[in-house]
N, CA, C and O atoms as a CHARMM CRD file, in Angstrom:
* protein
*
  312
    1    1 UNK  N      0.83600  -1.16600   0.00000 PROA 1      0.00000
    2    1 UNK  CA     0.00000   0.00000   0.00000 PROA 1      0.00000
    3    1 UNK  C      0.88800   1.23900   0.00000 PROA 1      0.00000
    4    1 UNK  O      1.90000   1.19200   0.69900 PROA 1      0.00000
    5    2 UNK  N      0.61300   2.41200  -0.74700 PROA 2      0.00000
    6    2 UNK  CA     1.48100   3.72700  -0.95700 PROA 2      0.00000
    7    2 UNK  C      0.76700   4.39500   0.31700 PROA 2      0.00000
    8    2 UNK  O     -0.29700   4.08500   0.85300 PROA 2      0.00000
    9    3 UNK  N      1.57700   5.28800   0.59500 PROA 3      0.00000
   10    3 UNK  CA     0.99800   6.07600   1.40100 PROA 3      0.00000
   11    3 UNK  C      1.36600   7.49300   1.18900 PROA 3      0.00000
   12    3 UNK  O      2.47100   7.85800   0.78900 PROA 3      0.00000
   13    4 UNK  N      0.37600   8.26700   1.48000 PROA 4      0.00000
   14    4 UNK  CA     0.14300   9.93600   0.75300 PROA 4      0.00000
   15    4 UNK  C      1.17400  10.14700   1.64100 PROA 4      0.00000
   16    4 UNK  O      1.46800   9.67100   2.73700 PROA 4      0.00000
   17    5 UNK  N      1.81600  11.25300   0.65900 PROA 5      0.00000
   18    5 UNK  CA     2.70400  12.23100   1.38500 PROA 5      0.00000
   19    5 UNK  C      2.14500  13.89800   1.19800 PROA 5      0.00000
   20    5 UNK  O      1.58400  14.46200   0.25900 PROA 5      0.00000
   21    6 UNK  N      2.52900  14.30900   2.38000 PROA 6      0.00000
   22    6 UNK  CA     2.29100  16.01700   2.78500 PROA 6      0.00000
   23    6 UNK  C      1.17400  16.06000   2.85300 PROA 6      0.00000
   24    6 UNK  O      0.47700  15.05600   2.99500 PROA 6      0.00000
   25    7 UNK  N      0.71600  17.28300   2.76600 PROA 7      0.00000
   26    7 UNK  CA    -0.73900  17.57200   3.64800 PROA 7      0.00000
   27    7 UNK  C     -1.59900  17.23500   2.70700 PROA 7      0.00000
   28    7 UNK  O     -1.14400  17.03100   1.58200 PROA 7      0.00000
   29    8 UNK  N     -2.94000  17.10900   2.92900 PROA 8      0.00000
   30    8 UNK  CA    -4.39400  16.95500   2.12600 PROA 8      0.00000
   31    8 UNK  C     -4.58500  18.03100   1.04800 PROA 8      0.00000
   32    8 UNK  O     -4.64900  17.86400  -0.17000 PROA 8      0.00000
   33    9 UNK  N     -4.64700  18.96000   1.62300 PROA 9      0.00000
   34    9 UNK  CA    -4.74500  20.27600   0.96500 PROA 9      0.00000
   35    9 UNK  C     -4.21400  21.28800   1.09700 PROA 9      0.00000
   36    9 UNK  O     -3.77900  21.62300   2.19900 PROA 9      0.00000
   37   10 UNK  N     -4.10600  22.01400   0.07200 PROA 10     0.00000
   38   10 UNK  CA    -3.19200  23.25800   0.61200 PROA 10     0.00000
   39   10 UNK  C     -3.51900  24.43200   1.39400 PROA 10     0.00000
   40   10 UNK  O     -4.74500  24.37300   1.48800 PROA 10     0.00000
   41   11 UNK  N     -3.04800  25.66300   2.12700 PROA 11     0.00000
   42   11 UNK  CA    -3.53100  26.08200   2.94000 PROA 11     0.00000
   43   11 UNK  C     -4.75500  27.05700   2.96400 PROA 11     0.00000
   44   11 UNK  O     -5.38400  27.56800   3.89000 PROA 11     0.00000
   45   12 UNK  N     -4.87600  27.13900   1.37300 PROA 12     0.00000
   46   12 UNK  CA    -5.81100  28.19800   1.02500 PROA 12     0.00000
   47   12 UNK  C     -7.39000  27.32400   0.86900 PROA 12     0.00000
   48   12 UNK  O     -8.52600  27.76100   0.68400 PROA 12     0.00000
   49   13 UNK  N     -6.99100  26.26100   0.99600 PROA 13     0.00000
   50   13 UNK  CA    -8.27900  25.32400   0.47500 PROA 13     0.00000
   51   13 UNK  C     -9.60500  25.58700   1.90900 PROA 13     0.00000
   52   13 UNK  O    -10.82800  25.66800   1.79500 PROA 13     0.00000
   53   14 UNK  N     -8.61800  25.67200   3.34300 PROA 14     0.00000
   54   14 UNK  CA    -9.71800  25.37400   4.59400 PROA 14     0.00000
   55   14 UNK  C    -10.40100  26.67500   4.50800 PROA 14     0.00000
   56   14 UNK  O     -9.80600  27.62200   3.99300 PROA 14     0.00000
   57   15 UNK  N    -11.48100  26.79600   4.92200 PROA 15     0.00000
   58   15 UNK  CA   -12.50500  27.97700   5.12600 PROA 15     0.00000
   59   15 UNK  C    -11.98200  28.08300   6.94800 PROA 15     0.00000
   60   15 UNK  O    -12.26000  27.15000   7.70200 PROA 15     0.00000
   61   16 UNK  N    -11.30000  29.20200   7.40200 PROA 16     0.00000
   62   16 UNK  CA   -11.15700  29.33000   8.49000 PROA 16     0.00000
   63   16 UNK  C    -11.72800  30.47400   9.16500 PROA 16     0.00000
   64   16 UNK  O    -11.20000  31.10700  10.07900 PROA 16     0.00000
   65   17 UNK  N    -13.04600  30.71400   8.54100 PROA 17     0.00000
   66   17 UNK  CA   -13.63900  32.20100   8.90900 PROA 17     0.00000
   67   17 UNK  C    -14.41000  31.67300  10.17200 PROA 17     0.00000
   68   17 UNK  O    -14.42100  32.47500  11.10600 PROA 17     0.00000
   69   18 UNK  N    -15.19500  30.22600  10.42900 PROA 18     0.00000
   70   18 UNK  CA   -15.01700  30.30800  11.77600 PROA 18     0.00000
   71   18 UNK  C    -14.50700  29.90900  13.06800 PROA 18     0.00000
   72   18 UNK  O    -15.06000  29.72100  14.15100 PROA 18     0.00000
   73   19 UNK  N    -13.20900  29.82200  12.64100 PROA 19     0.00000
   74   19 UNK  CA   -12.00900  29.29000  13.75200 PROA 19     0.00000
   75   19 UNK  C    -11.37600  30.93000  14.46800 PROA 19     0.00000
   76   19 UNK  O    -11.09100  32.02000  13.97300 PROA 19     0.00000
   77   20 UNK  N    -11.36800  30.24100  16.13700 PROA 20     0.00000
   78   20 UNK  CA   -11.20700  31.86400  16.95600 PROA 20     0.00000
   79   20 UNK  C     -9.85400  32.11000  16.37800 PROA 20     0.00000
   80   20 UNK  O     -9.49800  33.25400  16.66000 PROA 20     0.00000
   81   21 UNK  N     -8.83100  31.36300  15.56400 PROA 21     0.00000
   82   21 UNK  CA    -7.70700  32.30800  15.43100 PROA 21     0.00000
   83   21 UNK  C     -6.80300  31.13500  13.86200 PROA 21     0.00000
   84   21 UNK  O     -6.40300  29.97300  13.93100 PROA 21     0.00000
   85   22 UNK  N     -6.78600  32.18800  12.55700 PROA 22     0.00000
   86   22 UNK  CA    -6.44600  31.75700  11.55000 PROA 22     0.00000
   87   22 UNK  C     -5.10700  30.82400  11.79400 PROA 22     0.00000
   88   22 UNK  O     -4.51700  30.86700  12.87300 PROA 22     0.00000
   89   23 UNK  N     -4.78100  30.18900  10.98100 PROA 23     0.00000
   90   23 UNK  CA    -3.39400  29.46900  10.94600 PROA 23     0.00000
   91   23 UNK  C     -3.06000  29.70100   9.70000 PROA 23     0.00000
   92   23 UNK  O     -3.80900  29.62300   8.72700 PROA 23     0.00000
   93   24 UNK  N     -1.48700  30.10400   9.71300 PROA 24     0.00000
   94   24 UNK  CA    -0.95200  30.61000   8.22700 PROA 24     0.00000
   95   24 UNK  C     -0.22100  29.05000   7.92900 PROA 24     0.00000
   96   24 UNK  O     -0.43400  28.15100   8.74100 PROA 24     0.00000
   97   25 UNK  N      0.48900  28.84400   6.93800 PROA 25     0.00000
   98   25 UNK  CA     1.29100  27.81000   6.68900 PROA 25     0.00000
   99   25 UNK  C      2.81400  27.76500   7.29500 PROA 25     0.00000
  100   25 UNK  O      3.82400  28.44900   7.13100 PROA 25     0.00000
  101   26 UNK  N      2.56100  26.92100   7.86900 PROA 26     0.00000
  102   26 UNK  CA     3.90600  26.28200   8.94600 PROA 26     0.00000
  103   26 UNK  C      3.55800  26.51100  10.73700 PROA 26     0.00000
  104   26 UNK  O      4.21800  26.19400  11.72600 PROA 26     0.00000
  105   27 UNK  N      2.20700  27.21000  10.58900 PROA 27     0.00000
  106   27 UNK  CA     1.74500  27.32100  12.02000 PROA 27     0.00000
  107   27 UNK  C      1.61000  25.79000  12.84500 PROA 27     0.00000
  108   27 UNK  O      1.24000  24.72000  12.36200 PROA 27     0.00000
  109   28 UNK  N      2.04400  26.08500  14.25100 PROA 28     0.00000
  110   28 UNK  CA     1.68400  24.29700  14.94600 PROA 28     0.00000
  111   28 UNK  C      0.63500  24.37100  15.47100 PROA 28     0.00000
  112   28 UNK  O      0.26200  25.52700  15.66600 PROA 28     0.00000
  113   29 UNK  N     -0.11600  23.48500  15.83900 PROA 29     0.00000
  114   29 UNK  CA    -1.16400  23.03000  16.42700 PROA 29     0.00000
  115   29 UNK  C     -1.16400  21.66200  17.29800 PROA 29     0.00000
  116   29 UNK  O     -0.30000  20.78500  17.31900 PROA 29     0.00000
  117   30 UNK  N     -2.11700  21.72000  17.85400 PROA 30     0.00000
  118   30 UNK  CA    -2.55500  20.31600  18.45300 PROA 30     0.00000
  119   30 UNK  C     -3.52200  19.36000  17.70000 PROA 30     0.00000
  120   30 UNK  O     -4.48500  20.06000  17.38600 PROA 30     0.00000
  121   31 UNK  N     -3.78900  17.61800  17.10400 PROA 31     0.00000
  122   31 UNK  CA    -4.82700  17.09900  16.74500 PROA 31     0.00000
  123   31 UNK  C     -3.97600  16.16200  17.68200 PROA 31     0.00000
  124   31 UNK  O     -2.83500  15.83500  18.01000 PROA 31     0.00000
  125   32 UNK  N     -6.11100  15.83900  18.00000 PROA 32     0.00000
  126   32 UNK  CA    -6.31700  14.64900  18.56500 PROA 32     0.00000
  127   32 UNK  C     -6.04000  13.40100  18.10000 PROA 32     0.00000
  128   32 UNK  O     -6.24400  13.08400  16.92800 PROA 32     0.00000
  129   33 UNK  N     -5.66000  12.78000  18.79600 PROA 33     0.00000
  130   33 UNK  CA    -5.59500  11.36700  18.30300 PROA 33     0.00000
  131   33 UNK  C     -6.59400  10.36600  18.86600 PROA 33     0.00000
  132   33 UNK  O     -7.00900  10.33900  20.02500 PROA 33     0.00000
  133   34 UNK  N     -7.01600   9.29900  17.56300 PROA 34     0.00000
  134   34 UNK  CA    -8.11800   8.10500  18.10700 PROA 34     0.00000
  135   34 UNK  C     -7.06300   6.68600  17.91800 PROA 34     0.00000
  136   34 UNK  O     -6.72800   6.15800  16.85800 PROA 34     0.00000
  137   35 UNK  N     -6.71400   6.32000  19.21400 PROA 35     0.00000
  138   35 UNK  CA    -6.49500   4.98100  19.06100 PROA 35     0.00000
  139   35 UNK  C     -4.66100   4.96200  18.70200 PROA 35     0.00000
  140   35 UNK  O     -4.03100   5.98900  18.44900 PROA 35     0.00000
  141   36 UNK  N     -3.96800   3.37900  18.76500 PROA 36     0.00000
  142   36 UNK  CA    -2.64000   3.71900  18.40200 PROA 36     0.00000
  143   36 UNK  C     -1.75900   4.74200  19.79400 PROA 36     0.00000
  144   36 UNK  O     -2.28600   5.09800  20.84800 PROA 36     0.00000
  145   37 UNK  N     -0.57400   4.96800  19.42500 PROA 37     0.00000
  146   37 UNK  CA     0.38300   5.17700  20.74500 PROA 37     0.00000
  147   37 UNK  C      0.02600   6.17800  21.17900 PROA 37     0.00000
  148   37 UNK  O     -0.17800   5.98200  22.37700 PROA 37     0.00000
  149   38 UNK  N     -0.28600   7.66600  20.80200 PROA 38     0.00000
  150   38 UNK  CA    -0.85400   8.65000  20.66600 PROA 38     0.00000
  151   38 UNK  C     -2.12500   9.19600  21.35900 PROA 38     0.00000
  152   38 UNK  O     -3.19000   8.58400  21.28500 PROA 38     0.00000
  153   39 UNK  N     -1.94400  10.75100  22.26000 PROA 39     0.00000
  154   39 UNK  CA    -3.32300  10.92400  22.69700 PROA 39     0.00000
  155   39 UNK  C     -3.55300  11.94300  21.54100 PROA 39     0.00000
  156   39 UNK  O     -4.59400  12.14700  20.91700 PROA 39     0.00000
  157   40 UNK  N     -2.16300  12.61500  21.38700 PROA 40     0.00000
  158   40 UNK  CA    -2.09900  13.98600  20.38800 PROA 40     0.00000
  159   40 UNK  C     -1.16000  14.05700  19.65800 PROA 40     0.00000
  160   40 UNK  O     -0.17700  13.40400  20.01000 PROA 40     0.00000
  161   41 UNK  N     -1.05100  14.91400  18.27100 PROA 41     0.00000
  162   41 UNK  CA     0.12600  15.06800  17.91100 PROA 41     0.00000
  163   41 UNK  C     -0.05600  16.69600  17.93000 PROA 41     0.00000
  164   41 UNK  O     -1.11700  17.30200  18.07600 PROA 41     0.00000
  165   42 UNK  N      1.41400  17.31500  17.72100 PROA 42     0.00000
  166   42 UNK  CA     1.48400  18.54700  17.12200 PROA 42     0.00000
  167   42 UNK  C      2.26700  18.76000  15.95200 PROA 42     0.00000
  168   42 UNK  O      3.46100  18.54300  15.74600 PROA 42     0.00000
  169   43 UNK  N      1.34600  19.23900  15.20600 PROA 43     0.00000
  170   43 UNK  CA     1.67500  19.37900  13.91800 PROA 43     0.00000
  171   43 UNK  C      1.61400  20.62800  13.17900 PROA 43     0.00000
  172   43 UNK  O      1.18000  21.62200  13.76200 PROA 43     0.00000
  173   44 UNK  N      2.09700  20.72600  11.63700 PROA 44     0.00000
  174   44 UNK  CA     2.45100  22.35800  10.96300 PROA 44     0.00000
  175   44 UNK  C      0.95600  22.17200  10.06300 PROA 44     0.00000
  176   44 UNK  O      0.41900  21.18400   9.56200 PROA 44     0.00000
  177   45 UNK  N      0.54800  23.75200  10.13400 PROA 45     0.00000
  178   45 UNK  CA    -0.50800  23.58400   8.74700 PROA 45     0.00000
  179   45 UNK  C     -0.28900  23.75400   8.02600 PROA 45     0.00000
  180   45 UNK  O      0.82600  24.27500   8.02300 PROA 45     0.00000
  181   46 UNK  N     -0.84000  23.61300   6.79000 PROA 46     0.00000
  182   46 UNK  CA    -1.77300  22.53300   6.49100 PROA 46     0.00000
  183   46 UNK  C     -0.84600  21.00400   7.45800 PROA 46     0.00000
  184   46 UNK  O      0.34700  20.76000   7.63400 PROA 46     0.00000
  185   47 UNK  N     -1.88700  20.41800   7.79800 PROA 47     0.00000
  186   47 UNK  CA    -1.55100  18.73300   8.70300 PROA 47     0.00000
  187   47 UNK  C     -1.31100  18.19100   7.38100 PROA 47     0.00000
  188   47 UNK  O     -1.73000  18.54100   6.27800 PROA 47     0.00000
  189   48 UNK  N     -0.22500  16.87500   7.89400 PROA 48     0.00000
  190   48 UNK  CA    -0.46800  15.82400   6.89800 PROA 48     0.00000
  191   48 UNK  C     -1.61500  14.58000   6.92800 PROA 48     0.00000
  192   48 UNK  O     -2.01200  13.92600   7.89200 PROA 48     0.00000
  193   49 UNK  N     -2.07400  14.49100   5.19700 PROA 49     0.00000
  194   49 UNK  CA    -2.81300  13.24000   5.74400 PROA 49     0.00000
  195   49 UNK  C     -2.49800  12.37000   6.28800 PROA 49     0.00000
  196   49 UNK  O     -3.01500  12.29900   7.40300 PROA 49     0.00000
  197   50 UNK  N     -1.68800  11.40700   5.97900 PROA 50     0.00000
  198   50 UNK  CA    -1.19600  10.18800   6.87500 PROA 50     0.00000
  199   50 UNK  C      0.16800  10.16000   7.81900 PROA 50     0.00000
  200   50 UNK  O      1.16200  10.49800   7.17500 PROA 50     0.00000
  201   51 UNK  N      0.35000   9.93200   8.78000 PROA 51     0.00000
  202   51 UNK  CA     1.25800   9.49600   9.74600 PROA 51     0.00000
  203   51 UNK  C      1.99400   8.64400  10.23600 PROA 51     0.00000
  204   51 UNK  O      2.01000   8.54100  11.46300 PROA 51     0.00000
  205   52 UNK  N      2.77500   7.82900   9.46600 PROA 52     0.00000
  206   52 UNK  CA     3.13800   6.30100   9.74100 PROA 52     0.00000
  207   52 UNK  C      3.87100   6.33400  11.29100 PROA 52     0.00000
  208   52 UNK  O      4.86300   7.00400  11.57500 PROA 52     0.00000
  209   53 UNK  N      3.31100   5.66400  11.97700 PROA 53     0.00000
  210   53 UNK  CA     3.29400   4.78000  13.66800 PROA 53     0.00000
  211   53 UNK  C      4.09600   3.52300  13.85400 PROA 53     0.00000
  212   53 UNK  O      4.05100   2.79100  12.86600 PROA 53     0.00000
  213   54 UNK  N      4.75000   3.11700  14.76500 PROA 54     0.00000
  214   54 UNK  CA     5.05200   1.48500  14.77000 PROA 54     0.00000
  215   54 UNK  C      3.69800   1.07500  15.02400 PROA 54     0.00000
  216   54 UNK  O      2.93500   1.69800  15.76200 PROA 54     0.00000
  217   55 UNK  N      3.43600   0.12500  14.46700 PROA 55     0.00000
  218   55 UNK  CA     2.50000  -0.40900  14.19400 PROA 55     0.00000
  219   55 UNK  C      1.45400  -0.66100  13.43000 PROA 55     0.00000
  220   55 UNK  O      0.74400  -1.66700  13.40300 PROA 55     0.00000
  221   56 UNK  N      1.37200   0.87300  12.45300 PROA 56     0.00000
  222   56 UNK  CA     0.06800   1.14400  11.80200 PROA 56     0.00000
  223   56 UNK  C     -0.10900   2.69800  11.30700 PROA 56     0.00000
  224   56 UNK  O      0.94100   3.33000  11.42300 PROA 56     0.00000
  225   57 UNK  N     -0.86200   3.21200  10.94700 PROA 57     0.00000
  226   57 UNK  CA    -0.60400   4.88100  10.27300 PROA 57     0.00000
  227   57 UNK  C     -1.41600   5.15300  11.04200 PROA 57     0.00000
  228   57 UNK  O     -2.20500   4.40700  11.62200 PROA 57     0.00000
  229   58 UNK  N     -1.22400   6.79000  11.14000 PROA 58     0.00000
  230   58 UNK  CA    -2.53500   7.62700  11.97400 PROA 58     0.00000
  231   58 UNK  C     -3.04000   8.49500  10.53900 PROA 58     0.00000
  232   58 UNK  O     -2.24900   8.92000   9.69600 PROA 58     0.00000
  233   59 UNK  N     -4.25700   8.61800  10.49000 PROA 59     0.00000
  234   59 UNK  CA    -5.23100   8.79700   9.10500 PROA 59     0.00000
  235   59 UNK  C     -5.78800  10.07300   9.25300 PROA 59     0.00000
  236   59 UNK  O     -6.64800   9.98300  10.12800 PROA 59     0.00000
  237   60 UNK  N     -5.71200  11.31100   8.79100 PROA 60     0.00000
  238   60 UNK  CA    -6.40300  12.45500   9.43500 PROA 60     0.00000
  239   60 UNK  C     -7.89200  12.28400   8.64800 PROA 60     0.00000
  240   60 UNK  O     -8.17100  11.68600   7.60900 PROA 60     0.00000
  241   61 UNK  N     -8.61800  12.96100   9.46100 PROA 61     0.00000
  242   61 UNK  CA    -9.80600  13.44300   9.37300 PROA 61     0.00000
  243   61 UNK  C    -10.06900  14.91100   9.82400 PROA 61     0.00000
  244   61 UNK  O    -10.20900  15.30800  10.98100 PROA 61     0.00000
  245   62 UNK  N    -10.11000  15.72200   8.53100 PROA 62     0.00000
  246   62 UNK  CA   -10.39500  17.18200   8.88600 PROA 62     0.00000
  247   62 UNK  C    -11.61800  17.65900   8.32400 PROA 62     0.00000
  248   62 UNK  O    -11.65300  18.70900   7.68100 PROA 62     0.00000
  249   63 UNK  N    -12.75300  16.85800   8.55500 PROA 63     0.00000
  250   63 UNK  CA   -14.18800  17.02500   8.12100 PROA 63     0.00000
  251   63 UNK  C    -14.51900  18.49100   8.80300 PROA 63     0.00000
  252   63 UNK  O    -13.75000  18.61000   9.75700 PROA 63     0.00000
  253   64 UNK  N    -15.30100  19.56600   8.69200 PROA 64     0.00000
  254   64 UNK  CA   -16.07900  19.88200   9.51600 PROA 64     0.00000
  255   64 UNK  C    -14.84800  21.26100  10.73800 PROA 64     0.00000
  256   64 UNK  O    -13.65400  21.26900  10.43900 PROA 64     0.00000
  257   65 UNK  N    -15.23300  22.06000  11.72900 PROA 65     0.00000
  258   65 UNK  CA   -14.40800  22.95300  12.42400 PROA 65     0.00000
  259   65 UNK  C    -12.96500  22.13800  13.07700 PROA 65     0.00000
  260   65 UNK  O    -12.92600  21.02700  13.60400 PROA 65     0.00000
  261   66 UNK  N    -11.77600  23.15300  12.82700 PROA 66     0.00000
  262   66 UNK  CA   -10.87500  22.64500  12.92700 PROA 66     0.00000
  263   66 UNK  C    -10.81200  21.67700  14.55000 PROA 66     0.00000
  264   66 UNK  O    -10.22400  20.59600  14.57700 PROA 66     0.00000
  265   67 UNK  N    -11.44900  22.21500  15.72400 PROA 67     0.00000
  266   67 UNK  CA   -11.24000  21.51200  17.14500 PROA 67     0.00000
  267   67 UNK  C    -12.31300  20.09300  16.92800 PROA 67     0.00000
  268   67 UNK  O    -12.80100  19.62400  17.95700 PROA 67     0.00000
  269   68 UNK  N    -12.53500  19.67200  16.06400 PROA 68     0.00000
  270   68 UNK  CA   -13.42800  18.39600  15.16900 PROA 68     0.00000
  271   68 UNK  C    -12.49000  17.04800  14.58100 PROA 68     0.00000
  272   68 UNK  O    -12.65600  15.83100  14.48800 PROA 68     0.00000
  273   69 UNK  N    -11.25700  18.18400  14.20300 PROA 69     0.00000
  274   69 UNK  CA    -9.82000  17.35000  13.72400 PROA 69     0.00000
  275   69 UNK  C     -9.52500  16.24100  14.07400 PROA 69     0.00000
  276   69 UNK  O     -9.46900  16.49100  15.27800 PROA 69     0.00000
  277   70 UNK  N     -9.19300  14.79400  13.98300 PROA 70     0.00000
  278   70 UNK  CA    -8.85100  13.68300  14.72600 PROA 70     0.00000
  279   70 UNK  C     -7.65300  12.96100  13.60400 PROA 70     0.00000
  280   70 UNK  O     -7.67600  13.05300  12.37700 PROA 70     0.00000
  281   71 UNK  N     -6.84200  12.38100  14.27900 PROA 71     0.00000
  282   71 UNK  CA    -6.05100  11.85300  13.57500 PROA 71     0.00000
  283   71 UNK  C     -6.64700  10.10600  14.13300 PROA 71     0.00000
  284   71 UNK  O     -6.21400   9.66800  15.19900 PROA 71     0.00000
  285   72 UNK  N     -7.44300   9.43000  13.45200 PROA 72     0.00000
  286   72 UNK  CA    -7.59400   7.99400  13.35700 PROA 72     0.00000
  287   72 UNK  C     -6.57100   6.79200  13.16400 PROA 72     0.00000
  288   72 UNK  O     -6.26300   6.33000  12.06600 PROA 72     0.00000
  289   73 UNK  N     -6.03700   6.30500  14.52900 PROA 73     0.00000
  290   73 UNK  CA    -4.91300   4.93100  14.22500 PROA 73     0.00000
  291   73 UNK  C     -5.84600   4.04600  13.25000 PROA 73     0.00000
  292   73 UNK  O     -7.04100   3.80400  13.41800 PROA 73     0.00000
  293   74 UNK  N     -4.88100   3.55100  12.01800 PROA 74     0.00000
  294   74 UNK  CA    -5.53700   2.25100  11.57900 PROA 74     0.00000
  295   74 UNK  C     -4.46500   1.22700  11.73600 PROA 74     0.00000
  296   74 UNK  O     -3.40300   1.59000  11.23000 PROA 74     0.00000
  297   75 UNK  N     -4.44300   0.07100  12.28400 PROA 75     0.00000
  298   75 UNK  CA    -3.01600  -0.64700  12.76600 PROA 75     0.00000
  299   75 UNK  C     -2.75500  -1.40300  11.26000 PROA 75     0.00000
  300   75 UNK  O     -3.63400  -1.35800  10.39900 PROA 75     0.00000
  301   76 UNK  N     -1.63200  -2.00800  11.05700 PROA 76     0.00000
  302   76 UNK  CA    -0.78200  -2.46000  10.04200 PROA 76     0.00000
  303   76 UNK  C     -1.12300  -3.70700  10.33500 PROA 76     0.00000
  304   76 UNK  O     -0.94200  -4.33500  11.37800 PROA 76     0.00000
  305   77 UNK  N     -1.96400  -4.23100   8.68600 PROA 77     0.00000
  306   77 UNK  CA    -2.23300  -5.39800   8.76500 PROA 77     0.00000
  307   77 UNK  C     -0.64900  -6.43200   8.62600 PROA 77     0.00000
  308   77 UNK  O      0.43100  -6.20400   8.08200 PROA 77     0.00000
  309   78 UNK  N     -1.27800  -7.80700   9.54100 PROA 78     0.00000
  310   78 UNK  CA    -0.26000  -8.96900  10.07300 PROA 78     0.00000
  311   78 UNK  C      0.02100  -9.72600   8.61800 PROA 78     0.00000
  312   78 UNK  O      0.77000 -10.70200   8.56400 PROA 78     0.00000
């Protein structure tokens, strides 16, 4: 399986008119993490989609307001 490199989209793509405070490109942040070693990561914006883990990738999901963000473990099939 390939796995995406760099972020989803670029920084002009997110609608951040209603987030309390814009993020330019290379700004850090906090996303949550679901599952896998991880409660959080901090990361630059635009996030990357995928995250390779021992064990398995962390998968972003940036549906919807940025504090919504989750980075999803999917573990590495045996």
């Amino acid at each position: 399986m390939k796995r995406a490199e760099g972020p989803r989209h670029s920084p002009d793509w997110y609608d951040q008119s209603g987030e309390a405070a814009v993020l330019r490109e290379g700004d850090r942040f906090f996303v949550v993490c679901e599952g896998g070693p991880s409660v959080s990561r901090v990361e630059t914006f635009p996030p990357q989609l995928e995250v390779a883990e021992q064990g398995g990738t962390y998968v972003l999901e940036d549906d919807g307001p940025r504090d919504a963000w989750r980075y999803v473990f999917i573990p590495a099939e045996s």
